[in-house]
C-alpha positions as CSV (number, residue, x, y, z in Angstrom):
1,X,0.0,0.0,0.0
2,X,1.3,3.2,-1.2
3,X,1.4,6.0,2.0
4,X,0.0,9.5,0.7
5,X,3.6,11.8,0.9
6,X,5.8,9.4,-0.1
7,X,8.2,9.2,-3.4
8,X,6.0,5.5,-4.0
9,X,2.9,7.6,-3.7
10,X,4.2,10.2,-6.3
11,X,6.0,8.0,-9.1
12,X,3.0,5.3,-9.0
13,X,0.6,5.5,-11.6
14,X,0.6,1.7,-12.6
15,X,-2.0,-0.3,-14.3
16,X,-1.1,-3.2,-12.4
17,X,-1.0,-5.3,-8.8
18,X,2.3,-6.8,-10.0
19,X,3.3,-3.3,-11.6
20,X,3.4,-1.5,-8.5
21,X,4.8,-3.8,-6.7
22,X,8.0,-3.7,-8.9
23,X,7.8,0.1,-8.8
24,X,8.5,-0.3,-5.2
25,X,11.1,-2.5,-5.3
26,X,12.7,-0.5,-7.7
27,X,12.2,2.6,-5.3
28,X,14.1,0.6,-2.6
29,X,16.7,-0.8,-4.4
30,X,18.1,1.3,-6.9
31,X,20.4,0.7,-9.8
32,X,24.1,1.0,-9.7
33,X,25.1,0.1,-13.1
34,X,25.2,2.8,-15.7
35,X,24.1,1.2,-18.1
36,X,21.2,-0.3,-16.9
37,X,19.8,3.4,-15.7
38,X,20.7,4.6,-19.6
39,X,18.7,1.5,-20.7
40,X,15.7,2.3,-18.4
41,X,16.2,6.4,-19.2
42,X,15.9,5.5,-22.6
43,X,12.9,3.6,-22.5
44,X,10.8,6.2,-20.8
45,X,12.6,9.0,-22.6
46,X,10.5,6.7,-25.9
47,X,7.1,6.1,-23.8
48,X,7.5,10.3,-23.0
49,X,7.6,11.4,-27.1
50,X,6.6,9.0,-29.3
51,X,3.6,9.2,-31.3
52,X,2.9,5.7,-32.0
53,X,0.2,3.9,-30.5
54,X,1.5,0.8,-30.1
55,X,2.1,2.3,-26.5
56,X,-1.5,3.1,-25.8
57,X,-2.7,-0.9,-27.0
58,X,0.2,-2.3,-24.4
59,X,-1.5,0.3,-21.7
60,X,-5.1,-1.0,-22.4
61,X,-4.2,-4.3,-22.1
62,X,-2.3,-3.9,-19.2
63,X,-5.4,-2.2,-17.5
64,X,-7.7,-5.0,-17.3
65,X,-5.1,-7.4,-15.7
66,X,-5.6,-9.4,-12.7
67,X,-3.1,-9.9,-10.2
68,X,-1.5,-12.8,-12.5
69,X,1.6,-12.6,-10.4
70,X,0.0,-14.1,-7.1
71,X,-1.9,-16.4,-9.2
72,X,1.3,-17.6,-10.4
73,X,2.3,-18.2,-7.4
74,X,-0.6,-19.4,-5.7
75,X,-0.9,-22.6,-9.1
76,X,3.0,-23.0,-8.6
77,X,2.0,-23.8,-4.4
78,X,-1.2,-25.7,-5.6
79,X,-2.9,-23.6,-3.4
80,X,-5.5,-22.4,-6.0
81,X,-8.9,-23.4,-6.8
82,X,-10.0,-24.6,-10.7
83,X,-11.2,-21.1,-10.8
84,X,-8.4,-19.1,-10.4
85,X,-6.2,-21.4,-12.7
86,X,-8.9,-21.3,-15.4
87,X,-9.0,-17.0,-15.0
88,X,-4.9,-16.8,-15.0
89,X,-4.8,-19.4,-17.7
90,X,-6.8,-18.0,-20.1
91,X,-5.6,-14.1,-19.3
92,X,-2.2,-15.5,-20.5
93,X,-3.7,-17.0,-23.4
94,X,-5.5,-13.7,-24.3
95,X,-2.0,-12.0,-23.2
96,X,-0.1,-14.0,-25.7
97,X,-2.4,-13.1,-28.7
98,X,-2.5,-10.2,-27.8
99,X,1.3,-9.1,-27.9
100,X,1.6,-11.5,-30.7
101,X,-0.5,-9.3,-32.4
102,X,1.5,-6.2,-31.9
103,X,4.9,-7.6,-32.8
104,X,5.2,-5.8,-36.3
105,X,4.2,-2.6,-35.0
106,X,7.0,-3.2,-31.9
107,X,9.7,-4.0,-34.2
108,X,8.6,-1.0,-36.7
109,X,8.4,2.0,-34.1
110,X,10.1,1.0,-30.8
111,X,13.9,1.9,-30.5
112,X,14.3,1.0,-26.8
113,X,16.3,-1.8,-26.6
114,X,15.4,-2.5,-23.2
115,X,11.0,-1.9,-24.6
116,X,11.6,-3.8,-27.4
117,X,13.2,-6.9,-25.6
118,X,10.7,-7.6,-22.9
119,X,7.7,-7.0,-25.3
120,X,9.0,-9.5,-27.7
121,X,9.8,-12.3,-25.3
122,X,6.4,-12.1,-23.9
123,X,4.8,-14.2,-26.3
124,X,7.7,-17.0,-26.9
125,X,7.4,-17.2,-22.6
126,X,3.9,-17.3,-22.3
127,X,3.5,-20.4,-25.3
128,X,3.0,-23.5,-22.7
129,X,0.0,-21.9,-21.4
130,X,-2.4,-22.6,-24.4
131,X,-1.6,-26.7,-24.1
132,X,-2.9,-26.5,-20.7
133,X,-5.6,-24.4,-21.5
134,X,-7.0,-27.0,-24.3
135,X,-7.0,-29.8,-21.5
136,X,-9.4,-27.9,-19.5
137,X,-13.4,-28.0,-19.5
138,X,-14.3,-24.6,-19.2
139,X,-17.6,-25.1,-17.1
140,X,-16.4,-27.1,-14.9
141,X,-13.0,-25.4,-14.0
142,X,-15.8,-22.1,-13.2
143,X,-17.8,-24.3,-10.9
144,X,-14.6,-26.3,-9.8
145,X,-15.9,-30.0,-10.5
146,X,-13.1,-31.7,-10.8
147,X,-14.3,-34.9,-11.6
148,X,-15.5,-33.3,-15.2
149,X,-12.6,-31.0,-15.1
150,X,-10.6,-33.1,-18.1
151,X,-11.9,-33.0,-21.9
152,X,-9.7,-35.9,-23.2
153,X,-9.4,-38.5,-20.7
154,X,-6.8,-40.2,-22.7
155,X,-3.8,-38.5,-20.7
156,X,-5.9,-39.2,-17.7
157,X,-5.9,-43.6,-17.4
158,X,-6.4,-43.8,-13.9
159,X,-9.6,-41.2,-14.2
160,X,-11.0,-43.4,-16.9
161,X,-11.1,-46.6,-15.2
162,X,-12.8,-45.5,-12.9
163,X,-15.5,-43.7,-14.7
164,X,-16.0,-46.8,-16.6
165,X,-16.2,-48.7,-13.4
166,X,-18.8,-46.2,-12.5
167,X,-20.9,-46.8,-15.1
168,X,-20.6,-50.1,-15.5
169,X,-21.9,-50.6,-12.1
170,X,-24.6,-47.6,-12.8
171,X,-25.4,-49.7,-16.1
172,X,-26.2,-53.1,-14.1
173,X,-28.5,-51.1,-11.5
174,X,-30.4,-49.9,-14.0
175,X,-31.0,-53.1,-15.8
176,X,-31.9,-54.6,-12.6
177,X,-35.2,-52.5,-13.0
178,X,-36.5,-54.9,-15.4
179,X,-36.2,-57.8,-12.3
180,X,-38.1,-55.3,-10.1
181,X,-41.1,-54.1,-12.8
182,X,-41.3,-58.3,-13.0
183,X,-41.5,-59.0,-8.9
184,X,-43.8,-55.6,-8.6
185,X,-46.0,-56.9,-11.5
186,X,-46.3,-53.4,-12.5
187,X,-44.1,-52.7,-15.8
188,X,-44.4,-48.7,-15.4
189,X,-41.9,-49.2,-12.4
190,X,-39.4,-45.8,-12.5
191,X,-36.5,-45.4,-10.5
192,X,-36.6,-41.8,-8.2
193,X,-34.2,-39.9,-6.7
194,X,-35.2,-37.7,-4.0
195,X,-32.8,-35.5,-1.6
196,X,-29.4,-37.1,-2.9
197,X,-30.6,-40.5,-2.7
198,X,-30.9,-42.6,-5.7
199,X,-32.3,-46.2,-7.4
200,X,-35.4,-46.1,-5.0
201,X,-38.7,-47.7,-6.0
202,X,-41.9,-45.3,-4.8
203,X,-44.8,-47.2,-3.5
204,X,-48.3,-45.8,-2.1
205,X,-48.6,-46.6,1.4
206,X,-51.7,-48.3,0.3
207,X,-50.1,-50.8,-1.8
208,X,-46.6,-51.2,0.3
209,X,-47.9,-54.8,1.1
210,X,-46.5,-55.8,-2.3
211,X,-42.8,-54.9,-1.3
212,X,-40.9,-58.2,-0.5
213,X,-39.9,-58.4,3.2
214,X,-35.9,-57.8,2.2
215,X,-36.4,-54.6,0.8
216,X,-35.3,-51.9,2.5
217,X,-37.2,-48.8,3.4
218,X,-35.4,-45.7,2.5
219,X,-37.7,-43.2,3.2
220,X,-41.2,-42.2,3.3
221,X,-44.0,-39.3,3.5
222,X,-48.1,-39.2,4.5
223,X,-48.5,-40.6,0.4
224,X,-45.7,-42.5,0.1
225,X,-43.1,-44.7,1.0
226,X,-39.6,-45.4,-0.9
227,X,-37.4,-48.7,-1.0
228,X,-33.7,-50.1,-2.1
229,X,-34.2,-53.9,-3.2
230,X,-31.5,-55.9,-1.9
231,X,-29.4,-56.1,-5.1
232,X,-29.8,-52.0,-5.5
233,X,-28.2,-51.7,-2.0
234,X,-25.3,-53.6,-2.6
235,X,-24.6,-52.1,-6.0
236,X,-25.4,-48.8,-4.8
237,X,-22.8,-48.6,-2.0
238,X,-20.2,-50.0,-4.4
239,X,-21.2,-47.2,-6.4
240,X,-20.8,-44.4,-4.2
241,X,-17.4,-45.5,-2.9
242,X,-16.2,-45.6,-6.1
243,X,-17.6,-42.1,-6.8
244,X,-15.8,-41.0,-3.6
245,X,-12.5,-42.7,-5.1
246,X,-13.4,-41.2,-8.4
247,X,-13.2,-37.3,-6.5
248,X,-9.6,-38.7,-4.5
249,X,-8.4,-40.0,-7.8
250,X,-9.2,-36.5,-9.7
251,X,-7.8,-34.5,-6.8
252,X,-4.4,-36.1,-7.4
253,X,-4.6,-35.7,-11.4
254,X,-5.5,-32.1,-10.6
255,X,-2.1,-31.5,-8.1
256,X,-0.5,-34.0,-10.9
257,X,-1.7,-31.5,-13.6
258,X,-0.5,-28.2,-11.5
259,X,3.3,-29.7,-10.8
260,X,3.3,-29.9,-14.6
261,X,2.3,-26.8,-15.1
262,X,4.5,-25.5,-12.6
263,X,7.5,-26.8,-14.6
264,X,7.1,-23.4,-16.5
265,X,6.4,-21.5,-13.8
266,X,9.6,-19.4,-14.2
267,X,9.0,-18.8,-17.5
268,X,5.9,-17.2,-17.2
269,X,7.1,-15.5,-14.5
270,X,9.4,-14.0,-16.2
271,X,6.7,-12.9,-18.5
272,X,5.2,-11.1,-15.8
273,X,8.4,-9.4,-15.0
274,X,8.2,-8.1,-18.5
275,X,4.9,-6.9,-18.4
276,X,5.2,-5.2,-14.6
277,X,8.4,-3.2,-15.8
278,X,6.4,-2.0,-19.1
279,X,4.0,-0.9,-16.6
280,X,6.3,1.0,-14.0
281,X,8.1,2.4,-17.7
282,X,5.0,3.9,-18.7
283,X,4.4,5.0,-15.0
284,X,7.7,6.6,-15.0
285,X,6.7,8.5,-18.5
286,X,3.4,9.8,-16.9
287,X,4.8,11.3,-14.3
288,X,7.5,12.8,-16.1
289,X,5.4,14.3,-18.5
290,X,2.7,15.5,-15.6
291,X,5.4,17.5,-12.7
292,X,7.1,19.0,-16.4
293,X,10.9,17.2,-15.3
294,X,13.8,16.6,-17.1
295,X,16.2,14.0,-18.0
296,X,19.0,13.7,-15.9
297,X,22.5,12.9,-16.9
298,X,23.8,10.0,-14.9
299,X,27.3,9.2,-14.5
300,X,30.0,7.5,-12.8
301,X,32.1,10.4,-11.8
302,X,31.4,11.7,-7.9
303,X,28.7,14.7,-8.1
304,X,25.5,15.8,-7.8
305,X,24.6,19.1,-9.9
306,X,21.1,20.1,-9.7
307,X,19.5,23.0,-11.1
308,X,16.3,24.8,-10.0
309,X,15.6,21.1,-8.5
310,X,12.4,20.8,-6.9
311,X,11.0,18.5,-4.1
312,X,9.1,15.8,-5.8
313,X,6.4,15.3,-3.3
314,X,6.0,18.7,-2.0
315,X,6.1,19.8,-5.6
316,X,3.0,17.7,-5.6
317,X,1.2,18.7,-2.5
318,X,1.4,22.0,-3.4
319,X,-0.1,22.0,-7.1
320,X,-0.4,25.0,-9.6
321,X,-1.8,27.1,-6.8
322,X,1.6,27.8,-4.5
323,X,4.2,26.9,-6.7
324,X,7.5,25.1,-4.7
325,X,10.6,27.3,-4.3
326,X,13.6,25.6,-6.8
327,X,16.5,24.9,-5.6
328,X,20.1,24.2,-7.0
329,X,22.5,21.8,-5.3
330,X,26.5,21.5,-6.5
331,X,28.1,19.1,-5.3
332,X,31.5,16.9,-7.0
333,X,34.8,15.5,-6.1
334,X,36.7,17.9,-8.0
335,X,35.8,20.7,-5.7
336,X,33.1,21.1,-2.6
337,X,31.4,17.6,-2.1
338,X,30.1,18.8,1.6
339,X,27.3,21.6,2.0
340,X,26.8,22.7,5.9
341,X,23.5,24.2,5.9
342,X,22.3,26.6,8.4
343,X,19.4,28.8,9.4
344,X,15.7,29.6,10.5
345,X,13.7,27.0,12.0
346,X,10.9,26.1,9.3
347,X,13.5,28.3,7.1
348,X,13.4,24.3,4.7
349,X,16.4,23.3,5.4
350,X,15.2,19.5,5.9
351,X,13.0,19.7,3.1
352,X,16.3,20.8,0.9
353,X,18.3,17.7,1.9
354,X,15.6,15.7,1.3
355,X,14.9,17.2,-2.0
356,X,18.7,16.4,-2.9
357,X,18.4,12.9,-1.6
358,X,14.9,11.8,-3.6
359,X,16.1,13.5,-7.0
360,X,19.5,11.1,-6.6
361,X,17.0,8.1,-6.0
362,X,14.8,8.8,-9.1
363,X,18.0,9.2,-11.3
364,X,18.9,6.1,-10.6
365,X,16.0,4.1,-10.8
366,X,15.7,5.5,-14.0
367,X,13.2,8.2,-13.4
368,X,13.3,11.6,-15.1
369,X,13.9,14.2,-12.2
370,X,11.4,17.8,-11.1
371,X,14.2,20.0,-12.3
372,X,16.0,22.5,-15.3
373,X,19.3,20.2,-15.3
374,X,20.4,17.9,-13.7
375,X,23.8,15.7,-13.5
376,X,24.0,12.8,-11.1
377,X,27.0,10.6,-10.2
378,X,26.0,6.7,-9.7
379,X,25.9,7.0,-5.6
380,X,26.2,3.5,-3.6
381,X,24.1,4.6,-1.0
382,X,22.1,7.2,0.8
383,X,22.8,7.0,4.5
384,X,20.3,9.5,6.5
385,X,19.7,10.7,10.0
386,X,17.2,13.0,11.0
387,X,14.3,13.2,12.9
388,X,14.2,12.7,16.8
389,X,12.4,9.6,18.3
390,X,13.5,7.4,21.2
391,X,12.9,3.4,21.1
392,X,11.2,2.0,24.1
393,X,11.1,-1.3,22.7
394,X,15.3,-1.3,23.1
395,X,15.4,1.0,26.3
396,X,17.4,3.6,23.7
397,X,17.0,8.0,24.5
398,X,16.3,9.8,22.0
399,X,20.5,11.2,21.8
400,X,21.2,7.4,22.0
401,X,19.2,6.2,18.9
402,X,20.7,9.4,17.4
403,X,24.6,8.2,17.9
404,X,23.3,5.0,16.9
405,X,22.3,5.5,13.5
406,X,25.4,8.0,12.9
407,X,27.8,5.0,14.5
408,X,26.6,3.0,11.1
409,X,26.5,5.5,9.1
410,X,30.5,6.0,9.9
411,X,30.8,2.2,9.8
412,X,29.0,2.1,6.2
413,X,29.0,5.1,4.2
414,X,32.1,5.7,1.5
415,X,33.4,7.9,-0.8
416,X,31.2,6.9,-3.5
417,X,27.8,7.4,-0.6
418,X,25.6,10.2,-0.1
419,X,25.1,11.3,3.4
420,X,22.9,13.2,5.2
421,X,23.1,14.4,8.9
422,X,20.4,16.8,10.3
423,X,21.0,18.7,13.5
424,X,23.3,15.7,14.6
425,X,23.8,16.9,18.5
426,X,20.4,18.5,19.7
427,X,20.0,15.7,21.9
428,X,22.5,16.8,24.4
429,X,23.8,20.2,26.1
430,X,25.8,22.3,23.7
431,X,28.9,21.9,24.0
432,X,28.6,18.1,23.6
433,X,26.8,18.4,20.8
434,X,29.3,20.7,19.0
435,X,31.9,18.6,19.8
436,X,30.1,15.4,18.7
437,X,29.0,17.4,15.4
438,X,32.5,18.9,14.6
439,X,34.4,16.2,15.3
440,X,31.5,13.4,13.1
441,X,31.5,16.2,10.2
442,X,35.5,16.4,10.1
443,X,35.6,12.6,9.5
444,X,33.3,12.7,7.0
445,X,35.1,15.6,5.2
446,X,38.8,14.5,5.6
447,X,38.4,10.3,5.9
448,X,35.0,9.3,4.1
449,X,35.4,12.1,1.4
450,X,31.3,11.2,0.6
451,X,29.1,13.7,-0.7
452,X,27.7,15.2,2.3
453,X,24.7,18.1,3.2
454,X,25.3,18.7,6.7
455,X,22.2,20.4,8.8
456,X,23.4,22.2,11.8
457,X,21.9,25.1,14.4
458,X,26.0,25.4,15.9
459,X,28.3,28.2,14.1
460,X,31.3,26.5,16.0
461,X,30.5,24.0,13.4
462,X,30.7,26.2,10.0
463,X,33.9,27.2,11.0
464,X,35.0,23.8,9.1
465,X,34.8,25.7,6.0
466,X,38.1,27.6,6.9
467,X,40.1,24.6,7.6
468,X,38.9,22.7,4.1
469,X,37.6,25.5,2.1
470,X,38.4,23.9,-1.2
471,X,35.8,20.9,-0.4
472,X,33.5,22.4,2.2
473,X,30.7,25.2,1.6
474,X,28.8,27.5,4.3
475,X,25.0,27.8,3.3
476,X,21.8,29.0,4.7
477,X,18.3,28.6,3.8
478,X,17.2,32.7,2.6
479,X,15.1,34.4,4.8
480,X,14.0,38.4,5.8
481,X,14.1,39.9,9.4
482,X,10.9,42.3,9.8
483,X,12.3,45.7,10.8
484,X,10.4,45.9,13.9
485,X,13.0,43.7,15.8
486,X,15.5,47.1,16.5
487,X,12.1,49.0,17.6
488,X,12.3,48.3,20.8
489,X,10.3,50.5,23.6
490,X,12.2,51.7,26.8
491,X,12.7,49.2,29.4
492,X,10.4,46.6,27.7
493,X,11.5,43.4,25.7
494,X,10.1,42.4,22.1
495,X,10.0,39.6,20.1
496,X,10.1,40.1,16.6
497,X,7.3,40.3,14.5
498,X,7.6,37.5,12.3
499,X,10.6,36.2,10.1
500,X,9.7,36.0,5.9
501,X,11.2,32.5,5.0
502,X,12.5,33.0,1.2
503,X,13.3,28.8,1.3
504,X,16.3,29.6,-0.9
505,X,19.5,28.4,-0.8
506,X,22.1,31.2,-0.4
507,X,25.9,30.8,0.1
508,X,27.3,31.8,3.7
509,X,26.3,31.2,7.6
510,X,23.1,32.4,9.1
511,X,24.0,34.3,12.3
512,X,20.6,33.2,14.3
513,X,18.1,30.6,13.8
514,X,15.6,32.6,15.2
515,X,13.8,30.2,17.1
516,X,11.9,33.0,19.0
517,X,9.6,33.0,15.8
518,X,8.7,29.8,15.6
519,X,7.6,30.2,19.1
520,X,5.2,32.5,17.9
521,X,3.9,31.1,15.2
522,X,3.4,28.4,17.5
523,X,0.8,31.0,19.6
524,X,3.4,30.6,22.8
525,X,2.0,33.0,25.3
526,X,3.9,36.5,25.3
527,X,5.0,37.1,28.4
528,X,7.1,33.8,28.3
529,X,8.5,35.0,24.5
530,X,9.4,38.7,26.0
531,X,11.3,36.4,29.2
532,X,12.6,34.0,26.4
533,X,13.6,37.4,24.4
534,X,15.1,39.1,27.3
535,X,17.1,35.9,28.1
536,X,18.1,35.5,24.8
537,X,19.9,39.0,24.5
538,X,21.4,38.6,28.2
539,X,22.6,35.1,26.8
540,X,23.8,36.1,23.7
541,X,26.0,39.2,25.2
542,X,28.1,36.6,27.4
543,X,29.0,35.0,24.8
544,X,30.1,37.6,22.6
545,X,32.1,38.8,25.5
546,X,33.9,35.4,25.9
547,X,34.5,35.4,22.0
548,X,36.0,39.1,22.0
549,X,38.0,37.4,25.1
550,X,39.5,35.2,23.5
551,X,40.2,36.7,20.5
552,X,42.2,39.5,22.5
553,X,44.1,36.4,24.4
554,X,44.7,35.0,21.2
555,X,47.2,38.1,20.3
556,X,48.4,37.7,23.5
557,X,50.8,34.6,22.4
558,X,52.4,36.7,19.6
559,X,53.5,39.3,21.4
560,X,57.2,39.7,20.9
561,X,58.3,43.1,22.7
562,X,57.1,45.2,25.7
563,X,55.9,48.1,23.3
564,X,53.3,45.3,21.6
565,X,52.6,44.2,25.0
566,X,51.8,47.6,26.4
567,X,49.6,48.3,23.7
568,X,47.5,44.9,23.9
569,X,46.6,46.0,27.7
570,X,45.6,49.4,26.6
571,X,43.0,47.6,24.2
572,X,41.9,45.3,26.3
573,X,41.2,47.4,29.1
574,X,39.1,49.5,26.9
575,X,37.3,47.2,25.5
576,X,36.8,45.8,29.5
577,X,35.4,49.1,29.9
578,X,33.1,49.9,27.2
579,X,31.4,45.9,28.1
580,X,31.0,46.6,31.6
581,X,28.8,50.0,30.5
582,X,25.5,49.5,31.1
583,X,23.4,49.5,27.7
């Protein structure tokens, strides 16, 4: 089941049960081979602009299929009923006939090699089925009598003999009613079946004094009564238990029939395969053609360029009404493969990353991307962490299931990965998390060398782009201050009106993530903002004291004569002086 929001739930526009369920298995396992991501680029990039309508007879037939994939499955378990293998059979039949119809206009107009080789195996793979169909009785695989299941009996010797047993014991019962019309003295004598039960002889109770005393009474009503002579009860129970050995004897031609049948079941699985990836092609090529995207380059090379690149299920959600913000991405080996993204909460940062990761994933399943341009080098995987949640079910915090999932990302990812890391640190005090985020980031830059987008709230952290400034980029997600926040009124605190999120990406570090905003977006009462603001400023002044601090003390060490040295103090005390001021 596809979940509304997801990529399944955007790229899914199958005809198909089996279709869809390749789609997702083509979702979570992506292709690494180049050439197998040309092969399926080129198919859709066909199904996108061609004008022939061979395309549009594949799609109707593919429209009216049942799940022949579990049905498949459930003949090759001999789990299903006549029924079901009558209905599969026969839609592979029609299947067959169908694509063998549309072979000339396949090999005229399709270029795809990877098109034109599963439509024209499908008929060669599904050729068994119309033997097995020609064995069948039609009505009685619908009503699932087995025992007239068979049209030529000649392949079934054991059902025969006992058919032919059957009647010939049904045969001397019925000749035995000549005996009875002779001891009943009544030549009009008919056999009757009532309620199942058959070969009985119906008498008036008035008359039953003519029955001989080894008759058997069967039955009987206010009119009449019924009877078995003794000859009809013997031959009668031989009858019925060899019409109970006749059903044993068809139930083990019928599982007989299905292991023979199942000797092609990969075959015609394989059929299936074929038609399920036409399907998710042509899915592919609808939604391609719908969200207006573009064919992306794919290559083996380490980068991910992206231009005016879009999210592809927010993209959706938001329609032609409120158009989604593009976004361009530039990523590669050959100069900055790490991108450490800052800024205002809700600012769409997450949503950016996320964006970056689901365009790499349709690329290589051989998707057509929501973007201008885009570039993509073959990644081997996509190692994530984001989102907070603890696990009760393994006694893990919240911090500790964060660690976790970075500790296998480091043991995992390499230089040929994609990794994403949002706001790795919250989940402890500060200065453990900027350690524990500095120090995971460095690895990742300097040992890894992945492609990496790097979410963070901690400036400390940006300061990476100093120390590796040929491979690592500072970034912030765009926004606009309102110009109330310097209007403050004497001797009260404000929060700011309200932060204008642009939700573009712009080179360089956000100074503030303005969390204060959020809050109030969030309707958090205002006198706790105006504390929170107050707070906030105190806050913020000790620190820029300690920074100016240390800065000065930094000089300090390369001081090399008392005239440098008498001149540092004179600084320092000033700028001593002018913090201790009241403001």
């Amino acid at each position: 089941m596809k979940t509304k929001g997801s990529l399944l739930w955007v790229l899914d526009h199958t005809k198909t049960s089996f279709g869809r369920r390749k789609l997702k298995k083509w979702v979570t396992q992506p292709l690494l081979k180049l050439r197998e991501i040309n092969a399926r680029l080129d198919a859709v990039s066909e199904v996108l602009h061609s004008e022939s309508s061979v395309f549009g007879q594949i799609e109707n037939h593919l429209r009216k299929l049942p799940d022949i994939e579990r049905g498949l499955c459930s003949i090759y378990h001999k789990k299903c009923s006549t029924q079901e293998f009558f209905l599969i059979v026969k839609t592979l039949y029609h299947l067959k006939s169908e694509f063998q119809a549309i072979i000339p206009a396949v090999n005229s107009h399709v270029q795809s090699d990877l098109l034109r080789t599963v439509i024209l195996e499908i008929p060669e793979l599904l050729s068994p089925v119309e033997h097995y169909l020609k064995i069948l009785n039609e009505q009685a695989a619908k009503v699932g009598d087995k025992t007239e299941l068979f049209k030529d009996l000649s392949d079934f010797p054991l059902i025969k003999k006992r058919k032919d047993e059957i009647q010939g014991v049904s045969d001397k019962i019925r000749m035995h009613l000549q005996e009875i019309r002779k001891i009943l003295k009544n030549p009009s004598a008919q056999y009757v079946t009532v309620s199942g039960q058959e070969f009985m002889i119906e008498i008036k109770n008035s008359a039953v004094s003519c029955i001989p005393t080894d008759w058997v009474k069967v039955g009987s009503t206010k009119a009449v009564s019924r009877f078995h002579s003794p000859f009809v009860v013997e031959n009668y129970r031989h009858l019925n238990q060899l019409r109970e050995q006749l059903v044993l004897d068809c139930s083990a031609e019928w599982l007989d029939f299905l292991e023979k049948f199942s000797e092609h079941y990969h075959y015609l699985c394989k059929a299936v395969h074929h038609l399920a990836t036409v399907d998710c092609i042509f899915s592919l090529a609808k939604v391609a053609k719908q969200g207006n995207y573009c064919r992306p380059t794919v290559q083996e090379e380490r980068k991910i360029i992206i231009k005016n690149g879009r999210h592809p299920v927010i993209d959706v959600l938001l329609g032609e009404q409120d158009q989604y913000v593009p976004n361009s991405t530039d990523l590669s080996e050959d100069s900055e493969r790490v991108m450490i993204i800052t800024g205002p909460n809700m600012g769409g940062k997450s949503s950016y990353i996320k964006q970056v990761a689901l365009i790499t994933i349709m690329a290589q399943i051989g998707s057509y991307v929501p973007a201008e341009e885009a570039t993509i080098g073959i990644v081997d995987g996509i190692f994530t962490r984001m989102g907070a949640a603890d696990n009760i079910y393994k006694g893990r915090s919240t911090f500790m299931e964060e660690l976790t999932d970075t500790a296998e990302i480091i043991r995992k990812a390499t230089s040929q990965s994609l990794v994403i890391l949002d706001e790795l640190g919250r989940g402890t005090s500060t200065h453990d998390g900027i350690a524990i985020a500095y120090a995971t980031l460095e690895y990742f830059i300097r040992d890894v060398k992945s492609l990496t987008l790097f979410v963070t709230h901690y400036p400390p952290v940006c300061e990476l782009e100093k120390n590796y400034s040929h491979q690592v980029g500072n970034y912030h997600m765009g926004f606009l201050v309102s110009e109330d926040e310097s209007k403050l009124d004497p001797g009260e605190e404000q929060v700011p009106d309200f932060v204008t999120f642009l939700y573009q990406i712009t080179r360089g570090i956000a100074a503030r993530s303005y969390g204060l905003n959020v809050a109030k977006l969030a309707d958090i009462p205002g006198e706790i903002l105006k504390k929170a603001a107050h707070k906030s400023k105190e806050l913020e002044g000790l620190i820029n004291t300690k920074r100016k601090r240390l800065k000065y003390f930094a000089k300090l060490w390369t001081m090399h004569n008392a005239q440098d040295l008498q001149k540092w103090t004179e600084e320092f005390e000033m700028e001593e002086t002018q913090t201790s001021l009241p403001h």
